[in-house]
ROPALUM-672697 format. One line per 5 residues: number of its first residue (from 1); their letters; for each residue z, x, y of C-alpha. Coordinates in steps of 0.5 Angstrom, whole numbers, plus 2048, in hexadecimal, padded with zeros to 3 digits. Example, Ala and Ser with C-alpha at 12.3 -4.5 7.8 and 13.67 -1.06 7.14 Angstrom:
<atoms>
1 = AS = 810:819:7F7  80E:81B:7FE;
</atoms>
This chain:
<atoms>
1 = XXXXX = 88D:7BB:81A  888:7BE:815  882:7C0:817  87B:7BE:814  876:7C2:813;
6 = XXXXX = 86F:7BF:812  86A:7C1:80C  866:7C5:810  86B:7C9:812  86E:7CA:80C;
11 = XXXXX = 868:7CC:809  867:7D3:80F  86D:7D4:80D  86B:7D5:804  864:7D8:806;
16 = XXXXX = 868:7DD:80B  863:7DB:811  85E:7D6:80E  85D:7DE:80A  85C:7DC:802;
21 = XXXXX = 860:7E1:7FE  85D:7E7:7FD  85B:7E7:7F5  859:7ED:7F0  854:7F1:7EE;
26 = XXXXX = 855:7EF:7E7  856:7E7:7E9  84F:7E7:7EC  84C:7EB:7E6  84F:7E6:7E1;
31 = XXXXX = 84C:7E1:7E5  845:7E3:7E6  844:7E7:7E0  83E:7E4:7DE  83B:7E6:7E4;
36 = XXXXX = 83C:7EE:7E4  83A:7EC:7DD  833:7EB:7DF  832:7F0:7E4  834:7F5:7DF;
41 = XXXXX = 82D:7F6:7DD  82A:7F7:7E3  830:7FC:7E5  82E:800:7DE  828:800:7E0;
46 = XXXXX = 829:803:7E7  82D:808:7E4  828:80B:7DF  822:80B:7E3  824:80C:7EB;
51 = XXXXX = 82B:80F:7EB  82B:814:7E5  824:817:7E6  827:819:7EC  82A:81F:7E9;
56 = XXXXX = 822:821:7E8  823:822:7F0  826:82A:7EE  81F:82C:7ED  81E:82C:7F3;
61 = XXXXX = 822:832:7F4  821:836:7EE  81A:839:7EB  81B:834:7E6  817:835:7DE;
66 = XXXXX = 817:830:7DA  818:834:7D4  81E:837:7D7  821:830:7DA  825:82F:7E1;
71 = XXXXX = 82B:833:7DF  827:839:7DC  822:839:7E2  822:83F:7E8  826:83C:7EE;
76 = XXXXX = 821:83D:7F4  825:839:7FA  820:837:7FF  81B:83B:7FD  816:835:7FB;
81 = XXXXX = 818:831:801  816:838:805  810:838:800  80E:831:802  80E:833:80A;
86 = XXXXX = 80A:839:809  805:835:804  7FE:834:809  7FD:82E:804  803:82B:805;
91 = XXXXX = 804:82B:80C  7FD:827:80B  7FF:822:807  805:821:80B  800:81F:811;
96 = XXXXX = 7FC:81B:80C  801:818:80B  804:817:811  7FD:814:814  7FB:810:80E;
101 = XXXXX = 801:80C:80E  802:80B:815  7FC:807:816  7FD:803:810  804:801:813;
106 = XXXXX = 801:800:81A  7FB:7FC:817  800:7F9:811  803:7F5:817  7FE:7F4:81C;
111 = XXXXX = 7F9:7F1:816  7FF:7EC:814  800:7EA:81B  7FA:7E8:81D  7F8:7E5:818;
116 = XXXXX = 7FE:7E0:817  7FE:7DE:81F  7F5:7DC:81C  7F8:7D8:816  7FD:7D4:81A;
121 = XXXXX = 7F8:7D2:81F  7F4:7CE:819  7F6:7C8:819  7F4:7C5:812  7F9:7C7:80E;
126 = XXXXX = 7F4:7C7:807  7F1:7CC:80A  7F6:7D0:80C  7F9:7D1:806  7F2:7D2:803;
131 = XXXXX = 7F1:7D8:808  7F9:7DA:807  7F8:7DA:7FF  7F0:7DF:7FF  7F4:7E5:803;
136 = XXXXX = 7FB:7E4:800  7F7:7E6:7F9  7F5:7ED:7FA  7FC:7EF:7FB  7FE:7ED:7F3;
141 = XXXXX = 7F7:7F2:7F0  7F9:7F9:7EF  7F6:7FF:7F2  7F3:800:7EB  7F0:7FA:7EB;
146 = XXXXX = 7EE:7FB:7F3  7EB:803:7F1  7E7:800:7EC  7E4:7FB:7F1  7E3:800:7F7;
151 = XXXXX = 7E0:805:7F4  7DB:801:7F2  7DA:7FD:7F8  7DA:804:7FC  7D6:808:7F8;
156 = XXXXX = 7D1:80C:7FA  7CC:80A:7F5  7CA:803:7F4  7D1:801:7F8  7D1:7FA:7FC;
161 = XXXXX = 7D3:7FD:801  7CF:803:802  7CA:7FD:800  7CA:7F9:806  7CB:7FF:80B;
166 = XXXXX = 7C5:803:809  7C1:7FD:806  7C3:7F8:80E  7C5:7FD:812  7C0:803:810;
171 = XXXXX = 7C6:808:811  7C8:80D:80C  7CD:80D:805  7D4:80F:807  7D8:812:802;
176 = XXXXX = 7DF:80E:803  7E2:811:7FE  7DF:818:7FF  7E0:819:805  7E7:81A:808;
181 = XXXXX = 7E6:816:80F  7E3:811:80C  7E8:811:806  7EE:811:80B  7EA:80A:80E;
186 = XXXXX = 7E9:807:808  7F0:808:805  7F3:805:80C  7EE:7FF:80C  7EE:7FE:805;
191 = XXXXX = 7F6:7FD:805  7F7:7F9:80A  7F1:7F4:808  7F6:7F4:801  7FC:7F3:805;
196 = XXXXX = 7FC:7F0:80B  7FB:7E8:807  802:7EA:804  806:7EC:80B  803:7E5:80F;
201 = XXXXX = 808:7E2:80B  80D:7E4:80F  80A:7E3:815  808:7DB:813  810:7DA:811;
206 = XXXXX = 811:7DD:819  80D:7D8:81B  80F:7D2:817  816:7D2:81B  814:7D1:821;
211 = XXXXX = 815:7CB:824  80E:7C6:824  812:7C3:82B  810:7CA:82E  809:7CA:82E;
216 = XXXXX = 809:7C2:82F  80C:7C3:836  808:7C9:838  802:7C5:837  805:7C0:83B;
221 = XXXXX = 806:7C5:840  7FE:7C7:83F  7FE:7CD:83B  7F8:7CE:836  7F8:7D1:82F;
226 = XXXXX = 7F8:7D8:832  7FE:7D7:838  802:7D4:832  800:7D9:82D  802:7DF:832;
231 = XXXXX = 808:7DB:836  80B:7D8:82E  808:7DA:828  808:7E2:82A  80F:7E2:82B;
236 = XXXXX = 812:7DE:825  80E:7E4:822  810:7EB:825  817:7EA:822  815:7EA:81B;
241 = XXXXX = 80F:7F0:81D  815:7F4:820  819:7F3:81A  812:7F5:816  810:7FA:819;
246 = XXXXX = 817:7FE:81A  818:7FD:812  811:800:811  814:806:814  817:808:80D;
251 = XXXXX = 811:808:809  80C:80D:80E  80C:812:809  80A:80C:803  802:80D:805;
256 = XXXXX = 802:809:7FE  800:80E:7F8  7FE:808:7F3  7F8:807:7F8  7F6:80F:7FB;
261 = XXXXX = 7F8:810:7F2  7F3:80C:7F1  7ED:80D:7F6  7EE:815:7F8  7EA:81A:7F4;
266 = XXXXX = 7E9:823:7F6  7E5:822:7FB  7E9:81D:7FF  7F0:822:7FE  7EF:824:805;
271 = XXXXX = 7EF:81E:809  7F3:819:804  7F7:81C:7FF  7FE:81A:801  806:81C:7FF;
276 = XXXXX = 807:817:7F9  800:81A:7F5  800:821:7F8  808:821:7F4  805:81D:7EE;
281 = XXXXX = 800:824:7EE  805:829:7EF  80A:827:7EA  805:823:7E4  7FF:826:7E5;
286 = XXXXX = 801:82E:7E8  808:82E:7E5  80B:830:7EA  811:82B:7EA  816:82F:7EF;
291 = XXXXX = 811:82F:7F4  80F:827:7F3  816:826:7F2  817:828:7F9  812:825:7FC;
296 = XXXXX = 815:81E:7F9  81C:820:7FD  819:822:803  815:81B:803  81B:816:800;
301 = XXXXX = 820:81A:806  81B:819:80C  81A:812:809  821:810:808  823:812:810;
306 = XXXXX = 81D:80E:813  81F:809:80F  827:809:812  823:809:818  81E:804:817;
311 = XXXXX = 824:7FF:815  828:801:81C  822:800:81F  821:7F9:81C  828:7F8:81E;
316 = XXXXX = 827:7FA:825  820:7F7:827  821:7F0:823  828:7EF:821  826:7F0:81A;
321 = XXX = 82B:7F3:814  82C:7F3:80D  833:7F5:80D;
</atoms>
């Protein structure tokens, strides 16, 4: 008697497991190529501007004259990284940078914390959103814009601030932007007030999934605004804070060269000169490109293996990845 198969046997046995046949390379190319058409542009353009000007990176090992080129110039080896150790101002600017960034990182991420765990406890949605909106705008204004306004506000003659602390307080002017200590503060605080409207929004979208049954059976327990908020909304929020902190990890050699480009000045060099414009100095302004070239390396190399880091570390602490 023969044996009958049913359809679903028959169709393991075309599929070789429930597998689909494997397909070519040129099969998948002939049937999307509209689509690896209209990434071409974007990967023509990553090519010219982000992997062909690495070729430039030889400077860092050579004496490099523009008018002798990258292959006519003097091979020094390492002698501009060793130059860049032996440097008292670079050794400042890397702890300048370091300190500056550092706090804007902390503060970039306890400004939004906090401040989102405040808007969620509005009720009236109107009003939510209209505070939501002022300290989201700031984030959109460049930092020439921003430069312009701050030097006036904190200027020593006739500046709003200076205004209210002498004419209110009877205290003396500071020189924000003239003095290092306080230029350092008002770079940190100034970014934060820029930025810390932006990263709310990711801990409001935390906060938008959690569940209204949590905080309903906790007041049915007797919990208070405060009891819910330390037992429920913190905790929906520390793992996105981790991811965030972690990730952030990457940038602590970004102290933001829009910003400090556009506030610092000779007199503030000391204290907040940063690696991006003491590189910008060395290779536009001084010409001295190898030695700016080798600065760049020596931060891009650092920056890469704390980003490796940082997203191991994502991973470990909250479960996060990418790939």
């Amino acid at each position: 008697m023969e044996q009958t198969q049913t359809p679903a046997v028959k169709a393991g046995k075309q599929t070789r497991g429930n597998r689909p046949p494997r397909q070519s390379f040129f099969y998948y190319l002939a049937k999307q190529w509209p689509f690896h058409v209209m990434v071409l542009p974007a990967l023509v353009f990553l090519i010219l501007f982000a992997y062909l000007p690495m070729g430039g990176l030889v400077m860092a090992f050579q004496d490099f004259k523009p008018w002798l080129g990258l292959t006519g110039s003097e091979w020094v080896g390492l002698d501009q990284f060793r130059y860049l150790f032996e440097r008292e101002d670079s050794l400042q600017v890397i702890w300048n940078t370091l300190v500056i960034a550092v706090f804007k990182m902390v503060l970039n991420l306890l400004a939004p914390f906090g401040f989102a765990i405040l808007l969620n406890e509005i009720r009236k949605q109107l009003l939510k959103r209209f505070v939501q909106t002022l300290v989201y705008l700031p984030h959109f204004l460049s930092w020439v814009i921003l430069g312009g306004i701050l030097t006036d506000l904190l200027s020593t003659e006739g500046g709003l601030v200076n205004r209210i602390l002498t004419g209110v307080f009877g205290m003396e002017p500071i020189f924000f932007l003239g003095n290092g200590d306080w230029f350092r503060f008002t770079v940190i605080v100034s970014d934060v007030w820029k930025e810390f409207g932006f990263g709310t929004v990711v801990f409001l979208a935390a906060l938008a999934g959690v569940n209204p049954a949590l905080y309903e059976a906790a007041e049915v327990d007797g919990a208070n605004r405060w009891k819910q908020t330390l037992h429920i909304t913190i905790p929906a929020m520390l793992p996105i804070a981790i991811v965030v902190g972690t990730l952030a990890l990457g940038n602590v050699l970004n102290a933001g060269f829009d910003q400090i480009f556009n506030l610092y000045n000779p007199l503030v060099y000391a204290k907040g000169d940063i690696i991006d414009t003491f590189v910008y100095r060395a290779a536009i302004l001084n010409g001295e490109m190898g030695f700016g070239t080798a600065i760049g390396l020596f931060k891009s190399v650092i920056s890469f293996v704390l980003v490796v880091m940082s997203y191991r570390m994502a991973y470990k602490l909250a479960n996060y990845r990418i790939f």
